[in-house]
N, C-alpha and C positions, 0 to 999 in steps of 0.2 A: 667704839668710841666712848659710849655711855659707862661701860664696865672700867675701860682705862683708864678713865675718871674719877673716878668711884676710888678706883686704888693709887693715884696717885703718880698713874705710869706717865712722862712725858711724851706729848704727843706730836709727831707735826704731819701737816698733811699738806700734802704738794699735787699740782697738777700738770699736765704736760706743756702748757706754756706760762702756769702762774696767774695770778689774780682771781678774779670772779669765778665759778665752777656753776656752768649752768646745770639746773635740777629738771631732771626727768620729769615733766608734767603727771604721768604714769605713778611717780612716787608718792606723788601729793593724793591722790585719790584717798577719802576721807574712808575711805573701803578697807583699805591695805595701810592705812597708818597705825599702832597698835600706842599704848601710853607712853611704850619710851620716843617711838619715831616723833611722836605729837607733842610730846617736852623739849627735844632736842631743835624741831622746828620753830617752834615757840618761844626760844631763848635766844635773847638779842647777841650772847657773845658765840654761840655756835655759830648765827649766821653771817654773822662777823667775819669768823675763821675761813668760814667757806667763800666768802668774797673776797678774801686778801691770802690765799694759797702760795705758798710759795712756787717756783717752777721745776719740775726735773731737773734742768740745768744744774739751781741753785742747792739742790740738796745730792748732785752725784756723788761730794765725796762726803758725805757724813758718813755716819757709821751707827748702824740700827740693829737693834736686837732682833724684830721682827718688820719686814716689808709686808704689807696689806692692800694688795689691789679690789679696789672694791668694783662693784657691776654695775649693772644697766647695759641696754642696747648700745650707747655712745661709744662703750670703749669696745667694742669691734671696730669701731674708726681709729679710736686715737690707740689704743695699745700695741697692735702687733706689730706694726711696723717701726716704731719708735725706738730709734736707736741709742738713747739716752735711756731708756727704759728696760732696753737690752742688758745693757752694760750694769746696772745697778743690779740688776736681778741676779745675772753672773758674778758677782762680786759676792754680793749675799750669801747665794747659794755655795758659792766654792768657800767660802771663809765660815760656813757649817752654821749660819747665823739662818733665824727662820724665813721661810717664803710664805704670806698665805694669799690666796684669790678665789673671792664666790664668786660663782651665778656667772656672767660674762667676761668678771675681770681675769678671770681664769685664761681671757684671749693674750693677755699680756705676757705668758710663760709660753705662748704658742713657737715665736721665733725665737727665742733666748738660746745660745749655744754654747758651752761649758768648752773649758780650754782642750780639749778630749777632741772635738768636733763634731762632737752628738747633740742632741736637744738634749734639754736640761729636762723635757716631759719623757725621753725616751725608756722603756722599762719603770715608769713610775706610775704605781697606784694613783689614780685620781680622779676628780670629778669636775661637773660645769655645766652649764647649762645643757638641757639635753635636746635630740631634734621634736622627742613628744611632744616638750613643754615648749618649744617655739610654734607648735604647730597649735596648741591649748592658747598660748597667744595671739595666736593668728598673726604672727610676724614670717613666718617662714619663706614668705614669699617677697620680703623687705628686707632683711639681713645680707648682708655682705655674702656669709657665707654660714657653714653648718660648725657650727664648736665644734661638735660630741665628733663629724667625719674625720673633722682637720687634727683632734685631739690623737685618734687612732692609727691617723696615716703618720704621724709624728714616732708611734712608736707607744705611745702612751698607753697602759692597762684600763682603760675605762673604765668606771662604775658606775651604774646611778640607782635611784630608788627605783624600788619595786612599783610604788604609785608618784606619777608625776606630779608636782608641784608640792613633795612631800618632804620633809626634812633629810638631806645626806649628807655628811661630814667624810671625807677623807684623809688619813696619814698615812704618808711613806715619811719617815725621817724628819728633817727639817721642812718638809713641806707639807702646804695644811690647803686642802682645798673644799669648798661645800659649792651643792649642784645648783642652789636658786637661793632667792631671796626669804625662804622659809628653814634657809640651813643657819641664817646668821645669828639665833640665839646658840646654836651649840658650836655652832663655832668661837664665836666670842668663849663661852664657857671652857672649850678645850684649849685656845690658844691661852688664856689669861691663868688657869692652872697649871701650864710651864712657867710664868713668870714666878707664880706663889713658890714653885717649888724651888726656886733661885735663893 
């Protein structure tokens, strides 16, 4: 967000039913906020944005250059199953336009099915949270379900870092995936050097 700023890219950000987008307690921790997280927090029209979200609904038929599923625990609930979230992803993806999702939201490419009848993760380099770094959390036993199993049994070529909780970026193609919440400087950095190259 910070970076697409920065350059002028127009942004919108949408949530699965619109309005307010409640904030992970977990994110706020004065621990894991870093200068940009603590500016962006700090800024009356960011939080603005984030309380007046449009809805999936309302952004199905726009047309985006790049779709960005972001994480946290929440979206194991609201992504996979979400059939408005389906269909945009599929649309995306088949019209060669980018995909990208860190950390959890990587759950939201989970059910998505390309007009083929394959998952859209099938055969595709990727990454997402992983079962270490749920267990480094201590969520493992509070989670719906396990990303990294469900990623695999999908068909998906898994990846993750060599040490948990450590920076991993993934590319297959138009799709851009990083493992946790420690991937999103270099993600921002990879996805935002397609657009320069534009």
């Amino acid at each position: 967000y910070h970076g697409a700023k920065k350059q002028g890219i127009e942004i919108t950000v949408a949530s699965p039913k619109g309005g307010d987008t409640p904030i992970d307690p977990e994110s706020l921790n004065p621990l894991l906020m870093d200068e940009i997280t603590k500016t962006c927090w700090e800024d009356s029209i960011f939080k603005n944005v984030l309380q007046h979200t449009k809805s999936l609904d309302e952004v199905s038929e726009f047309q985006f250059d790049c779709v960005y599923l972001a994480g946290v625990h929440g979206s194991m609930y609201d992504f996979p199953d979400n059939i408005v979230l389906q269909a945009i992803l599929k649309k995306q993806y088949e019209n060669e336009k980018k995909v990208a999702a860190i950390c959890h939201g990587v759950c939201g490419l989970l059910n998505v099915t390309l007009a083929s009848g394959e998952y859209l993760v099938k055969d595709k380099k990727l990454t997402g949270f992983s079962r270490a770094e749920e267990i480094l959390a201590r969520k493992e036993r509070v989670v719906p379900f396990d990303l990294e199993t469900e990623l695999k049994d999908r068909g998906a070529r898994y990846e993750k870092a060599l040490i948990p909780m450590t920076s991993k970026v993934v590319i297959d193609g138009n799709l851009f995936t990083g493992e946790n919440p420690f991937s999103s400087k270099k993600m921002a950095e990879v996805i935002l050097k397609c657009f320069n190259k534009k």
